[in-house]
C-alpha positions in Angstrom: -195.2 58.0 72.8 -196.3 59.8 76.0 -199.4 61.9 75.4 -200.8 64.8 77.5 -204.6 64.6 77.4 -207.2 67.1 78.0 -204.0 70.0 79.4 -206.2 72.8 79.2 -208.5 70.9 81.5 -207.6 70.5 85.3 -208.1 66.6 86.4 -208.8 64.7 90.0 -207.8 60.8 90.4 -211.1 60.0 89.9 -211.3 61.2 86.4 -208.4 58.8 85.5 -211.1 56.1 86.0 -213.1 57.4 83.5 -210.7 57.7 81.2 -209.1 53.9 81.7 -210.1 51.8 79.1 -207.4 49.7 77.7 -203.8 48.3 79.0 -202.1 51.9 78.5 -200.6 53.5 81.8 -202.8 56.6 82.9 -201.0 58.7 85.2 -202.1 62.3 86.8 -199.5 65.0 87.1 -200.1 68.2 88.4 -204.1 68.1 87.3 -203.0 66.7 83.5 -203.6 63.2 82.1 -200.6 62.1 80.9 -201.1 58.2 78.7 -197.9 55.8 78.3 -198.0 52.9 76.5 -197.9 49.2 77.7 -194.9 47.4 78.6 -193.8 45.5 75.5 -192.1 42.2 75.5 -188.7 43.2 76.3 -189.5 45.4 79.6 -192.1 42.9 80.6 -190.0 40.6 81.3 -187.3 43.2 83.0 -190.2 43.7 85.2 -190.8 40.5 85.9 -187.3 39.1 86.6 -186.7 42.8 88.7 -190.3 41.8 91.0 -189.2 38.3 91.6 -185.6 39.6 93.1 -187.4 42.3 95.1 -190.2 40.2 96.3 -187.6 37.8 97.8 -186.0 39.6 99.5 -188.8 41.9 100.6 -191.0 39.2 102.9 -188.2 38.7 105.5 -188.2 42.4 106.1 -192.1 43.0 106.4 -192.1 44.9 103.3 -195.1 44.0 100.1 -194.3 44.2 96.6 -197.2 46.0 94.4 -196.5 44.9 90.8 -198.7 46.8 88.0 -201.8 48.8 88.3 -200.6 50.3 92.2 -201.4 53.7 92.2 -199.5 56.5 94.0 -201.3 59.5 94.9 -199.9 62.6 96.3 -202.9 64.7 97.1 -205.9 66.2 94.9 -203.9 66.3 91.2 -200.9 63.6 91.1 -201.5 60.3 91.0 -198.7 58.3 89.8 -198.0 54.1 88.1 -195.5 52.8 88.7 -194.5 49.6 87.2 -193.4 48.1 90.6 -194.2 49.7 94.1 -193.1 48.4 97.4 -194.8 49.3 100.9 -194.7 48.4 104.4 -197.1 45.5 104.9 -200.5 45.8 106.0 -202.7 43.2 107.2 -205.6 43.9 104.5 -209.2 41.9 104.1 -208.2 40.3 101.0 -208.4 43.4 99.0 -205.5 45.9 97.8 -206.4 49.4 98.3 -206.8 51.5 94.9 -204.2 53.6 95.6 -201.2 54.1 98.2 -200.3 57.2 99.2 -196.9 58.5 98.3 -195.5 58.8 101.8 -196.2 55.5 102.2 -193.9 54.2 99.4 -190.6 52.9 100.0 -189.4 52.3 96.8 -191.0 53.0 93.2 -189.7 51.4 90.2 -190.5 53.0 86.5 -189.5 50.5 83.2 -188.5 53.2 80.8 -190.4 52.9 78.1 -188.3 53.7 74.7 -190.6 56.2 73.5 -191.8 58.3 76.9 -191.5 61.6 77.0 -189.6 64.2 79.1 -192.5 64.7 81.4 -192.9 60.9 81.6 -189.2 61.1 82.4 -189.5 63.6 85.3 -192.6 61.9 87.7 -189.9 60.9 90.1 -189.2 64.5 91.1 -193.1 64.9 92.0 -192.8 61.4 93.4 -189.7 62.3 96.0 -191.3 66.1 96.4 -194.6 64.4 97.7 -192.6 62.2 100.6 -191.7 59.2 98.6 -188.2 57.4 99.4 -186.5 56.4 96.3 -187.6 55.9 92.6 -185.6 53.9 90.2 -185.2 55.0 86.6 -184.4 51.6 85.0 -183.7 51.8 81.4 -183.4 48.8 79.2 -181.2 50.7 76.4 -178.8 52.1 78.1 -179.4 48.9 80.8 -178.3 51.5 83.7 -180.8 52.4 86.7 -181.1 56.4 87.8 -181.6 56.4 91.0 -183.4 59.5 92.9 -183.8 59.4 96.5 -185.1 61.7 99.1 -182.9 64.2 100.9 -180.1 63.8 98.2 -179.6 65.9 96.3 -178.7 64.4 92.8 -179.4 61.2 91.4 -177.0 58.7 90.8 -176.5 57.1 87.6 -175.5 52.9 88.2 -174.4 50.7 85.4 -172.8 48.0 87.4 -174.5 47.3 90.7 -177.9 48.9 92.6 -177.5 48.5 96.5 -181.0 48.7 98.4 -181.3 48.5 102.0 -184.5 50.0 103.4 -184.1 48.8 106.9 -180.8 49.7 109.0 -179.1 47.3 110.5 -180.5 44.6 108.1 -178.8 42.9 104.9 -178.8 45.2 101.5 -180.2 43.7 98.7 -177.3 43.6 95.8 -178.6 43.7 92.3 -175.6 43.3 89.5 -177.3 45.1 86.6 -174.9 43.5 83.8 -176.1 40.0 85.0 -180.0 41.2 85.4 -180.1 42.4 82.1 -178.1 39.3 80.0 -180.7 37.4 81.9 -183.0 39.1 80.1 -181.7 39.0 76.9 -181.0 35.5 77.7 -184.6 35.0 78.1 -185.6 37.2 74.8 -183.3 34.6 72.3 -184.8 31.7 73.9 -188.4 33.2 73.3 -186.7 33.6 69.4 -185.7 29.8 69.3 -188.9 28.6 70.8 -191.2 30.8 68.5 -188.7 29.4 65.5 -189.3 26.0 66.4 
């Protein structure tokens, strides 16, 4: 479940740090702490197979994939977690940057959790109102991706196939959801067997 912390109690970024101290997602939204829990087993490894498609096909067009603890912040009361975030790359001195800011971000991918709540659900509007390009919705229940994107107007729901293509000109990446998700499931009954045996 999705908790609002301290509402009655306005919040910078910097407070979040405070506040960090387990593997729970901690996420700022309009000066509130909001606390998600974990990825479990399932949606790890959604996460996992979805990074590994993007990060191939990322590299050829200059573009880093940010799994995990990326944050996306969108001036002095949202800062936003992704689960995956992609950016133009940067030659950096060995060190990620804390945080990215939202204008920056070419694409932000949320793993819905099965318990988040409806202001969990709606980050992507602050997200696409604060510059970002496109956020992904993906949930593993209904396996479909929303998919909100700046300058249009509503999102799209896709069941069968997500097309990305961040550069013009260049190839789209083509991801067929009912084969992502049986990979996953695939994936989740050999976990089964092998824990069995």
């Amino acid at each position: 479940m999705v908790v609002a912390r301290h509402a009655r109690q306005v919040h910078e970024p910097e407070d979040l740090w405070l506040l960090r101290t387990d593997a729970r997602r901690y996420e700022l939204l309009r000066g509130t702490v909001y606390v998600t829990p974990e990825l479990n087993e399932d949606e790890h490894a959604l996460w996992s197979t979805l990074a590994w498609h993007l990060l191939d096909y990322a590299r050829p067009l200059n573009l880093e994939v940010l799994p995990g603890e990326q944050r996306c912040r969108a001036g002095k009361y949202t800062e936003l977690a992704p689960d995956i975030v992609v950016v133009p790359h940067v030659e950096r001195a060995g060190i990620f940057p804390v945080f990215e800011p939202i204008r920056s971000v070419v694409l932000a991918i949320d793993i819905g959790r099965a318990d988040a709540s409806d202001a969990a659900r709606h980050r992507h509007t602050a997200f696409i109102r604060s510059g970002g390009c496109e956020w992904w919705s993906v949930d593993p229940l209904t396996r479909s991706v929303e998919i909100f994107r700046r300058g249009v107007g509503d999102a799209t729901l896709e069941e069968r196939e997500v097309v990305w293509q961040p550069v013009r000109g260049r190839e789209a990446l083509r991801l067929d959801l009912p084969a992502l998700f049986a990979a996953v499931t695939f994936g989740q009954r050999q976990r089964k067997r092998n824990q069995r045996s």
